[in-house]
C-alpha positions in Angstrom: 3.7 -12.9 -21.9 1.4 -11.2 -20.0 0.0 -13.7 -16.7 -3.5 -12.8 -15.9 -3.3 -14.7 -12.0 -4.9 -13.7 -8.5 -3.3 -10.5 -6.7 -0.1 -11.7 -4.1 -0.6 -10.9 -0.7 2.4 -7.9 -1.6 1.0 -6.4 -4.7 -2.0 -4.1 -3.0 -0.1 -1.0 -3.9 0.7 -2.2 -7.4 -2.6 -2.7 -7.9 -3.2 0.6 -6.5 -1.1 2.1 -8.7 -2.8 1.2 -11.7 -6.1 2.3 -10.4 -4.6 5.9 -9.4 -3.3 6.2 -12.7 -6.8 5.8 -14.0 -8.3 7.8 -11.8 -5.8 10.6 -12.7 -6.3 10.3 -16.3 -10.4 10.1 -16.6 -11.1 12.6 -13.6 -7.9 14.5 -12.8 -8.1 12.6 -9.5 -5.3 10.8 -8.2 -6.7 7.7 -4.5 -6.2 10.1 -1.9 -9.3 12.3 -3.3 -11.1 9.6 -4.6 -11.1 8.2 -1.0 -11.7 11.9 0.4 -15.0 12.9 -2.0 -16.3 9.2 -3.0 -14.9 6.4 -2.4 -13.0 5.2 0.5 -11.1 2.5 -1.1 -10.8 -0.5 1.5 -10.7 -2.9 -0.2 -7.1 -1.7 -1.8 -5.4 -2.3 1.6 -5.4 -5.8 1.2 -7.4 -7.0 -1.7 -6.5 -10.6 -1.6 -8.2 -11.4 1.8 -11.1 -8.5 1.3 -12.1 -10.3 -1.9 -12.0 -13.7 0.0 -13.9 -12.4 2.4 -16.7 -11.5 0.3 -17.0 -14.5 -1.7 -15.2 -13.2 -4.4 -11.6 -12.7 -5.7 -9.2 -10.1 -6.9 -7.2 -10.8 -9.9 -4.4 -9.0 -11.8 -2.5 -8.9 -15.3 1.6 -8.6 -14.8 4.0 -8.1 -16.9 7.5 -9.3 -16.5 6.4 -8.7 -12.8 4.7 -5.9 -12.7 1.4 -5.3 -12.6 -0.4 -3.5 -15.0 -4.2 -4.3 -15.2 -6.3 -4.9 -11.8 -10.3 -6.4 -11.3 -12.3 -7.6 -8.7 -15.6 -9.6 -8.1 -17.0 -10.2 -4.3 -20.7 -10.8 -3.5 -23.7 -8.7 -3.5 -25.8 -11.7 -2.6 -26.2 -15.2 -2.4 -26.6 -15.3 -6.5 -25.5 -11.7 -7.4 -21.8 -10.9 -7.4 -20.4 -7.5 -8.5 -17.1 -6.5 -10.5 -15.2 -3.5 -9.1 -11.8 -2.0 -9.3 -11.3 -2.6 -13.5 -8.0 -1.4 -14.5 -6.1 -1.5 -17.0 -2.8 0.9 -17.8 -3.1 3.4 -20.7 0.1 1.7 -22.8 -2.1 -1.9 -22.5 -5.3 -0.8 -23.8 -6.1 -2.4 -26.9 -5.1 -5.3 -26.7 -8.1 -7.2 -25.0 -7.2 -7.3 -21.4 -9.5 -5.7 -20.1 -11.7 -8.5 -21.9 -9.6 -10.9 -20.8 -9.6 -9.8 -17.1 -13.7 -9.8 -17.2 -14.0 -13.2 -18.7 -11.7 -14.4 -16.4 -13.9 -12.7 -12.8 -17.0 -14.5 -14.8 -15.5 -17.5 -15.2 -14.4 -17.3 -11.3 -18.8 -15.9 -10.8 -20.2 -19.0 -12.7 -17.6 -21.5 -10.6 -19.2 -20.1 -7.3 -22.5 -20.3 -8.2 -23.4 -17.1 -8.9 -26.3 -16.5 -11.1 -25.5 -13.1 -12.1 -23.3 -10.2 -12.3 -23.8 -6.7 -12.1 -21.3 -3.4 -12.5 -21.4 0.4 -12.4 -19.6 3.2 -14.4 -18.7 6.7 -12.9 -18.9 8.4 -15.7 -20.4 6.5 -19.2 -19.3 9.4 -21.2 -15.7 9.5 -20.2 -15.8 5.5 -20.0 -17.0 4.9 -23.4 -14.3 2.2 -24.3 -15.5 0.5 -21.1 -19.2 0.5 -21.5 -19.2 -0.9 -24.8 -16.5 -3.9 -23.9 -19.1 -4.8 -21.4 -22.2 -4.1 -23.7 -19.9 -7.2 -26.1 -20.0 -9.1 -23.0 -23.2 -9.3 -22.4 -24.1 -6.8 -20.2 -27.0 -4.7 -20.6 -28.3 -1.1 -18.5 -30.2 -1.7 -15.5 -31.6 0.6 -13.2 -29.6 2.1 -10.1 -28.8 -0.7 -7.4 -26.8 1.6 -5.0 -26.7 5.4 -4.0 -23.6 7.3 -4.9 -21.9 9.0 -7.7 -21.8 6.3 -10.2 -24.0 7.2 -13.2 -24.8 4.0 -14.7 -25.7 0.0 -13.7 -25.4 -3.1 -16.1 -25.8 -6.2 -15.5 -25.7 -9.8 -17.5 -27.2 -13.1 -16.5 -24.6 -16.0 -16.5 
């Protein structure tokens, strides 16, 4: 059975693991140029006390101990929190853990009295499966909150 539970002080590199893989297979990208050209992945070092930190929390889905899906949620304000670092491996798709592991970071938002929560996609086109799991969530398009290379903002009231 699959354990959806936050991420052990040990499992950073699992969990980026998962996220390389996913950056391989939508962008040809493996972290090292991620971090190099966009992104400089920080909060992968130690994800349990970044998220904590920031108000938020990093969770992950294992599998007869491994992990195989990752999210996180941390504060963009005192009501707005954000959802970063969704991942889920190719062979698990499908099976609604990736709706699982949002619910779950929602649950977690509403606890810590957030009002609402907001989200960006790299690339919509390539993300398609993602964007509309979060459009059945409740999210809806927003305009940009940041700069950078991330195409598209959503966002859904709790």
């Amino acid at each position: 059975m699959i354990e959806l539970r936050p991420i052990e002080r040990d499992e950073g590199a699992a969990a980026l693991a998962v996220l390389d893989a996913g950056f391989r297979e939508l962008w040809g990208l493996d972290a090292e140029e991620i971090r190099a050209r966009y992104d400089p992945l920080e909060d992968l070092v130690d994800p349990a006390a970044h998220y904590a930190e920031h108000r938020g929390a990093f969770l992950v889905l294992v599998d007869e101990g491994r992990v195989i899906g990752t999210g996180g949620i941390a504060a963009l304000g005192s009501e707005t929190a954000e959802l970063k670092r969704l991942g889920i491996l190719k062979a698990y798709r499908g099976k609604g853990l990736g709706r699982r592991m949002v619910e779950g970071l929602l649950v977690f938002a509403r606890w810590n009295g957030y009002r609402c929560v907001r989200l960006e996609v790299a690339t919509p086109e390539v993300q398609e499966p993602a964007v509309r799991l979060y459009a059945r969530l409740g999210f809806r398009t927003i305009d940009r909150y940041r700069e950078g290379p991330c195409e598209l903002s959503m966002e859904r009231d709790l």
